[in-house]
N, C-alpha and C positions, 0 to 999 in steps of 0.2 A: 504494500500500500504506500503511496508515495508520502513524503511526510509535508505537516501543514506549513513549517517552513520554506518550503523549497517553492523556485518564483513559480508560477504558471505556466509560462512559458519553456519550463523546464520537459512542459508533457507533449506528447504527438498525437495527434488526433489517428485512429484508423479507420479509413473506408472501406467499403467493395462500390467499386466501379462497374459500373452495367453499361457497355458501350451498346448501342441501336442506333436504329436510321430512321427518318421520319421523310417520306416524299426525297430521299434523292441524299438528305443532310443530316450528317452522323451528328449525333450528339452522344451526351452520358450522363445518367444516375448515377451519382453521389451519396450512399446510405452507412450512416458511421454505425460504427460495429464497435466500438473500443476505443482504448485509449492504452500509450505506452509511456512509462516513467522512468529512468535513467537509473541506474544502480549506483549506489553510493560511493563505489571505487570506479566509476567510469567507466565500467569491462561492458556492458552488456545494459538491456531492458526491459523490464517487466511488460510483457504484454497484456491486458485482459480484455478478453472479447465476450461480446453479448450473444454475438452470433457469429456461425461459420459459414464463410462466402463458399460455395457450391465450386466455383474455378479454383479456387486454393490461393486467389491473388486475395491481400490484405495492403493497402492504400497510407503509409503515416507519412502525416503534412502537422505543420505549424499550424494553433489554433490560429483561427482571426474572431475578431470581433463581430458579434452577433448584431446587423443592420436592424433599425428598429422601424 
């Protein structure tokens, strides 16, 4: 569990990406599954996921700021 000190930005968001096509023009679904937290000595990250993406791809990005 990451600790309440550590900044925010410290964590990685993880998705599953759903690439499709609509009339012609690829787009992609974005659905966060988890989030990843750095290990104390810097070796490695906790992963925890809510759910497991079907392709076996997992997506970690910097969170951003939730538009209001």
């Amino acid at each position: 569990m990451a600790k309440k000190n550590q900044p925010a930005n410290d964590r990685l968001d993880a998705f599953l990406v759903e690439e499709y096509e609509v009339q012609g023009e690829k787009r992609s679904n974005w659905s966060k599954v988890g989030a990843a937290w750095p290990h104390q000595d810097g070796k490695g990250y906790r992963l925890v996921l809510n759910a497991v993406p079907v392709n076996g791809v997992v997506v970690l990005r910097l969170p951003e700021p939730k538009e209001d």
